[in-house]
C-alpha positions as CSV (number, residue, x, y, z in Angstrom):
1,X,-5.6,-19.3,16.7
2,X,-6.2,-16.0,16.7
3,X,-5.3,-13.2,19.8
4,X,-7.1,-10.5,18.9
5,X,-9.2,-8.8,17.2
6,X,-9.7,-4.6,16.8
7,X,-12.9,-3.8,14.7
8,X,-13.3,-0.2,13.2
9,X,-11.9,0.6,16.8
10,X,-11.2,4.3,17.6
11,X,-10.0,7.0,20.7
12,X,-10.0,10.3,21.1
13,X,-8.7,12.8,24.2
14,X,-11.4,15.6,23.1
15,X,-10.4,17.0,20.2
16,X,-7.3,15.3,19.9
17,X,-7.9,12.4,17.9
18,X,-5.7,9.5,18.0
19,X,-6.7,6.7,15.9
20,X,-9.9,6.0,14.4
21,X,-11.0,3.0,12.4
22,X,-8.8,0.5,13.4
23,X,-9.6,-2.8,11.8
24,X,-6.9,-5.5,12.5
25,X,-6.1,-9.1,13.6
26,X,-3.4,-10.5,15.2
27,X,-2.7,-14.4,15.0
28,X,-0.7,-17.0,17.3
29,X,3.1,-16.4,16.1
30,X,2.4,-13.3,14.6
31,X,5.0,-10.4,15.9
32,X,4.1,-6.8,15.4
33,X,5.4,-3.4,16.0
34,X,3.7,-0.3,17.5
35,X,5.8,2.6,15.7
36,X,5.3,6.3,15.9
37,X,6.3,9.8,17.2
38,X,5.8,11.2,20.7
39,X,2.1,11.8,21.6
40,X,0.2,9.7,18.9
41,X,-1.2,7.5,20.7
42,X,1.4,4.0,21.0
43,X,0.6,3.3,24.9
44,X,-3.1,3.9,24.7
45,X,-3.2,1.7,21.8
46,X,-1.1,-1.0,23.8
47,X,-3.4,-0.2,26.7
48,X,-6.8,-0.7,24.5
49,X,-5.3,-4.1,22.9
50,X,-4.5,-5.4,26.7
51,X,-7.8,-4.2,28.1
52,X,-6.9,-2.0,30.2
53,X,-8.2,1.4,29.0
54,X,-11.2,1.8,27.0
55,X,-12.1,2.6,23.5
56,X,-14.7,5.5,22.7
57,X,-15.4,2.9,19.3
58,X,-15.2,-0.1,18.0
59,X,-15.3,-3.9,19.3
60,X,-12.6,-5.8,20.0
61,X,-12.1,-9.9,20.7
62,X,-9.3,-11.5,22.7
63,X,-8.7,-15.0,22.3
């Protein structure tokens, strides 16, 4: 079953860019890791993937 879904998914603080083009899947029993210096971005993504911020880009699918 899958969880979610992140299609070509991308956020931006003006013209700091954090991620753009994310394009992954994550599947029941699947563990993952969100892994990166200060200030990249780590909590917004976790915040996107949750719902509770929103992307500038992208679509994204929780099952």
């Amino acid at each position: 079953m899958t969880i979610l879904v992140m299609e070509n998914v991308a956020k931006s603080y003006g013209e700091k860019v954090l991620f753009n083009n994310i394009n992954f899947s994550i599947e029941e029993g699947d563990k993952i890791g969100v892994v990166g210096v200060n200030g990249t971005g780590k909590s917004t993504f976790i915040k996107i993937a949750a719902g509770l911020e929103a992307a500038d880009e992208g679509r994204i699918t929780r099952g």
